[in-house]
N, C-alpha and C positions, 0 to 999 in steps of 0.2 A: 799962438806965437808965430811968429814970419819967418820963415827963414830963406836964404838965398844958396841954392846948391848949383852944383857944376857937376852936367852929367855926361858921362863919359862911357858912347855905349861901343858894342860888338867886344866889349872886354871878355877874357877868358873865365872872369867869377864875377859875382854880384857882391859890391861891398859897399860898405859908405864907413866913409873918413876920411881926414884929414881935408886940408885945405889950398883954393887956388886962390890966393886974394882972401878975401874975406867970406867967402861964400865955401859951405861945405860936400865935400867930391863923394860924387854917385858913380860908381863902375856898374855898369848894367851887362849882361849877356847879348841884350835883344839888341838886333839894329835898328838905328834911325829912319823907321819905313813905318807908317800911317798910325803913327803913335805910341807904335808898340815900346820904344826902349821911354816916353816917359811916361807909361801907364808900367813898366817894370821898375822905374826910378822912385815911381809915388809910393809902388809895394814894397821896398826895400825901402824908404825913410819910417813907413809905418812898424815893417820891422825894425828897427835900429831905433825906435823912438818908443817901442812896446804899447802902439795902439793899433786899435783896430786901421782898416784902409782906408772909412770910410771921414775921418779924422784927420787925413788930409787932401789938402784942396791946393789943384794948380790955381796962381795968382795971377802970374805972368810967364813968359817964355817957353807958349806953346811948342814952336817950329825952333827953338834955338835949345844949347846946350847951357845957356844960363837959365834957369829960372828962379821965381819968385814961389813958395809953397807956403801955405799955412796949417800948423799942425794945432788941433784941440787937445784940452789937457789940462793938467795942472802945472802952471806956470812954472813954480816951483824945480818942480822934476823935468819938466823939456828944456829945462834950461841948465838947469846940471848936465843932462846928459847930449847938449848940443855943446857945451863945452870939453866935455870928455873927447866925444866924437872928432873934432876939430882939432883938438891937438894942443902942442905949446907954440905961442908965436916963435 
């Protein structure tokens, strides 16, 4: 499944939810320094999505705060629980 997250690092907790636009919000601890807050944002979707790490994959938006990720799984269930995640419009 693809999903479009917005991450948000040097935050004081690591969380994911809710949403900016369309795309679902990653608070990371790490800062934006040689990969480190989206190699922290890809461990926290893996959390929040109950798969392994290796399960998901950057798509697009190495160097930026929007990215593009793709999580393996059963459809079914990452997709209920990217709608939990996200919230109500």
């Amino acid at each position: 499944m693809r999903v479009a997250i917005r991450v948000k690092p040097g935050s004081t907790r690591t969380s994911v939810g809710g949403r900016h636009g369309a795309a679902l919000v990653v608070t990371v601890t790490a800062r934006a320094v040689d990969g480190k807050a989206t190699e922290a944002a890809l461990r926290a979707v893996a959390d929040a999505f109950a798969v392994k790490r290796r399960a998901v994959t950057l798509v697009a938006g190495a160097a930026s705060r929007d990215k593009v990720i793709d999580i393996d799984g059963e459809a079914g269930a990452l997709s209920a629980r990217r709608d939990a995640l996200l919230g109500p419009l």
